[in-house]
N, C-alpha and C positions, 0 to 999 in steps of 0.2 A: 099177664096183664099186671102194670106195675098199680101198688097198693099206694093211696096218698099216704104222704111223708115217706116211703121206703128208700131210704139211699142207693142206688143201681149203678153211681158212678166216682168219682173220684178221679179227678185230671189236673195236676199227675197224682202220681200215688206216695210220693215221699216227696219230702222237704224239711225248709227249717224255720226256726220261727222269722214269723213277718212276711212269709211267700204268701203269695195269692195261689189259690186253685178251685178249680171249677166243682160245686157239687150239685149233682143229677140227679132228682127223686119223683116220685110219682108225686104227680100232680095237686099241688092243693087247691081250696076251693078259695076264691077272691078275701073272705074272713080269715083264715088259719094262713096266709100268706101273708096279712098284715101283722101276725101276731108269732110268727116262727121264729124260731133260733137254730143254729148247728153247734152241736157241739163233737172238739174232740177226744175221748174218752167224757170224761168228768171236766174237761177245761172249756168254757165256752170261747167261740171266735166270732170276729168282728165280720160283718156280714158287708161287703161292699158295695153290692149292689145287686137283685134278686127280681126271679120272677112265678109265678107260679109252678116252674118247674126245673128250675135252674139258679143258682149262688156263686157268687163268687167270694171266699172270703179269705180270711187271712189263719196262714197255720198261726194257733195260740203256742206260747212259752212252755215248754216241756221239762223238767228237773232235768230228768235224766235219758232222754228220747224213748225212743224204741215204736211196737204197735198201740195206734191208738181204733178204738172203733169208732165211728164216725157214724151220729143219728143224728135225724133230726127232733124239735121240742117245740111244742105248742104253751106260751103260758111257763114253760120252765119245767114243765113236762114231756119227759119221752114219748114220741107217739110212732118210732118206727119200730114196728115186732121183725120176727123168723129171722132170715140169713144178714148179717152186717157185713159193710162194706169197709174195710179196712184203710189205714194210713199209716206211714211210715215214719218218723217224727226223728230229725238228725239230733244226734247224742252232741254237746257242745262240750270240745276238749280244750279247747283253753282262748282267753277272751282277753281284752287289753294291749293285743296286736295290732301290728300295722301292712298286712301281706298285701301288695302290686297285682301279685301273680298269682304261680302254681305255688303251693309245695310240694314237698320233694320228702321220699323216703330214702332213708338211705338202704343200699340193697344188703350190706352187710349183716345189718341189725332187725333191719325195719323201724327203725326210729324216725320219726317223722321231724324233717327240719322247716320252718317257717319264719318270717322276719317281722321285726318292727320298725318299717321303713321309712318313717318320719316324712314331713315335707322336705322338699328340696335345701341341703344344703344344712339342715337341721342334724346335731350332734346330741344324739340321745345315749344314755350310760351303756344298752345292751340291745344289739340288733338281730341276733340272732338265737334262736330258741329250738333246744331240741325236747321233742315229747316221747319219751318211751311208749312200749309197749305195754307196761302196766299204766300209761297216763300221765308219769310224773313230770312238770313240765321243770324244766334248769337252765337256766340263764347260760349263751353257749360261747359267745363272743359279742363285742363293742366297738372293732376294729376297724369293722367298713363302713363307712357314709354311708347312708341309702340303699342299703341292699337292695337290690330287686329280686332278679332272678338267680334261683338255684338248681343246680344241675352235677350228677354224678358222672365219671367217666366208666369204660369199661373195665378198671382196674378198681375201680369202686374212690377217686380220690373226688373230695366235692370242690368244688368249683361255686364262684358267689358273683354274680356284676354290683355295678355299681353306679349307676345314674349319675352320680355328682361327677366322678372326678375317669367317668369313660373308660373305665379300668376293669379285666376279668381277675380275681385274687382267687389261688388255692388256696383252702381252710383244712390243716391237719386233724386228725381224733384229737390230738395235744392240744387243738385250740391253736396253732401256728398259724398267721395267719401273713401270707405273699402275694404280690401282684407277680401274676404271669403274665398277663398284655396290656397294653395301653394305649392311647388316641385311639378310643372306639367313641367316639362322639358320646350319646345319651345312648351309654349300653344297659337294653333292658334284656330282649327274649335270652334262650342262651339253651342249645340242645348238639347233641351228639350224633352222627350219624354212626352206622354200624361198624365202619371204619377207623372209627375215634376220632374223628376230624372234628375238630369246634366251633359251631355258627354262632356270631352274633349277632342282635339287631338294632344298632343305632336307630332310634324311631326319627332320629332326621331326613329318615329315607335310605340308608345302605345296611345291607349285611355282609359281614366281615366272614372270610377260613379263617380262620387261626390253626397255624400248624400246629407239631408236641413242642417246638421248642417258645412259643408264643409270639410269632411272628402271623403278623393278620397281614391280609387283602382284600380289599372289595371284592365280591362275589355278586351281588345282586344289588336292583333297586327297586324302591317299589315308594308311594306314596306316605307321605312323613305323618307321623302320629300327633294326636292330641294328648294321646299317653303313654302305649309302650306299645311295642313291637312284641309279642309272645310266637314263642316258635315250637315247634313240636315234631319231629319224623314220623310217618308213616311204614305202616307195614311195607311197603316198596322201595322204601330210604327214601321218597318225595317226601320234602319239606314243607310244612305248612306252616302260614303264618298267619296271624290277626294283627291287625294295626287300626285301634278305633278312630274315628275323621270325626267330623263336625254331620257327617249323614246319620239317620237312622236307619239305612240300608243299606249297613256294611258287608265287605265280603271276606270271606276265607280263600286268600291266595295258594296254590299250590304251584312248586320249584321246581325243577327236574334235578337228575343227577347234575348238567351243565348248567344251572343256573337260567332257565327258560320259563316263565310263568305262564300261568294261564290258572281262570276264576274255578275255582272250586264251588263255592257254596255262597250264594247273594241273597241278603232279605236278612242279617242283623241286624240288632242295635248294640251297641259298644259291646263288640266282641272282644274277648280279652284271655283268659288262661284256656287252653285245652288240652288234648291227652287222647290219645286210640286205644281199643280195647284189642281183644286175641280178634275178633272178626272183620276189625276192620272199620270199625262205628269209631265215627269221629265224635266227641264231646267237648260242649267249649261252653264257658259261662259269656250269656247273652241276653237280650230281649230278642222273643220273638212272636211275631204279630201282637204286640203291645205288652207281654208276660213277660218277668225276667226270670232266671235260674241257669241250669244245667241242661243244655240241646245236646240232643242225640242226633248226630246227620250220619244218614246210610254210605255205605263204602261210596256208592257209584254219585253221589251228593246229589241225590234226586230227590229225598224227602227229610224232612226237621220234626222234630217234636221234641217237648219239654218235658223233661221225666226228672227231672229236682226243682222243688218250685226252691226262691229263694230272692229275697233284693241284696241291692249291694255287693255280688259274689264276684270276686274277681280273678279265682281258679278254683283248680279241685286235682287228685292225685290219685290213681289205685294203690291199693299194699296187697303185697303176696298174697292175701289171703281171701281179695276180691271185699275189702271195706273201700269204700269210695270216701275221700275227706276232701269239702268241698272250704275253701277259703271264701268269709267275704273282710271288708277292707278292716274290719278291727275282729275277727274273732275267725276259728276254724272247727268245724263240727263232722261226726264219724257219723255214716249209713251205710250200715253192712248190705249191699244189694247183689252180693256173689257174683258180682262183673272182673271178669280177671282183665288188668290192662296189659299194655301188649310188651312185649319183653325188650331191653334195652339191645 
């Protein structure tokens, strides 16, 4: 039998600050429900709206993330005793950005690359940012318009789009920085398949092959974006895409090897970065049934749920080491949740 104030739930279990999530406790009585607060560790949060046995509130600002315990307070007083119900609170690695997308590790190092991709058209000193693996973040290049999306090949060489001028540029370790293709309309997504073949996705409605010598073709169409096109492979080399419309019941298109669609996953709201795990779990930063963050949809895309709460998130990335780094549109933060993503 749950004791009043005892927290039983937590839904989801991690996020970052400003996510909304759910907290479930034992019942309080009409009085001590006017008068409650949740707090997480020592940080209080904003309560959104509450019922004698259910909250929904907002994760508070963390210094430096990690576990926080999560009670409830009467009066400003703890009143939840015995087993606590934990939370997962994202570590913020670097802030003052501008990410579209994914980021993207690089598989060499594990250096986490990211951008600051300015409005349309917008010439900013430095657009591209790499973060070590001890943290330190260094100014990486300046070269491209707009970067959007970034992507590794199988030889490990990174690859950047670039919105403004429809262009895929290779980015050397030198910092060199070359256009390999062009006339890709508004090239945003941009992914690999296990063969090294290079998709991109003009969110005007096409995605391009691009061969190794950077000659594109149309390959697919699909319905033109409000923002980008995010691409991603599948454990099966099926191509998945998001491309968010003016609906809040967007879907997760999936491609065949020949370029044949059919609906994977229906019931987002501005779906946008994603990424597979080793099992086969799709993740993609979205709203869903009115929560934003990081959705976890099952291989066979029959069921959703939110397991990073989060606003604003516009991707997220695994590193070798199963830390998950979720992007939102000005900042990128680290949650170690031991999910390995799925191998290039």
């Amino acid at each position: 039998m749950n004791r009043s104030g005892h927290v039983t739930r937590v839904d989801p279990a991690a996020g970052i600050s400003g996510g909304e999530v759910a907290i479930e406790y034992g019942e309080l009585s009409r009085d001590l429900a006017r008068r409650f607060g949740v707090r997480f560790g020592e940080e209080p949060a904003h309560i959104v709206a509450a019922t004698q046995g259910r909250a929904l509130t907002l994760v508070p600002e963390f210094a430096g993330g990690g576990q926080a315990e999560v009670s409830i307070s009467v009066d400003g007083e703890p009143i939840s005793l015995g087993k606590s119900v934990s939370f997962l609170a994202g570590k913020k690695l670097a802030g003052d950005l501008h990410p579209v997308t994914n980021p993207t590790f690089d598989p060499a190092d594990g250096a986490l690359f990211v951008t600051r991709s300015g409005s349309r058209g917008e010439h900013v000193p430095v657009t591209l940012f790499r973060i070590a693996l001890d943290g330190t973040v260094t100014e990486f290049s300046g070269d491209i318009t707009n970067p959007t999306s970034i992507a590794f090949d199988c030889s490990g060489r990174m690859f950047v789009t670039s919105r403004f001028d429809g262009a895929v540029y290779r980015v050397t370790h030198e910092k060199d920085v070359v256009v390999f293709a062009g006339d890709l309309g508004i090239a945003t997504g941009l992914a690999f398949n296990r063969e090294g073949d290079m998709f991109v996705g003009d969110r005007s409605g096409t995605i391009f092959r691009v061969n190794e010598i950077g000659e594109a073709q149309p390959w697919a169409e699909m319905e033109p974006s409000v923002s980008a096109y995010h691409l991603a492979f599948g454990p099966n080399d099926a191509l998945f895409v998001t491309g968010p419309t003016v609906s809040s019941f967007d879907a997760i298109m999936r491609f065949d090897e020949v370029g044949q669609v059919s609906e994977f996953y229906r019931g987002l709201g501005r779906p946008q970065g994603l990424a597979f795990d080793r099992e086969g779990n799709l993740y993609v930063a979205a709203s869903l049934r009115g929560r934003r963050g990081i959705v976890r949809i099952s291989p066979d895309g029959l069921s959703a749920e939110i397991v990073v709460a989060g606003m604003n998130l516009v991707g997220l990335a695994f590193s070798a080491t199963g830390e998950m780094v979720v992007a939102t549109n000005d900042a990128v933060y680290s949650l170690p949740l031991g999910i390995e993503g799925l191998l290039p």
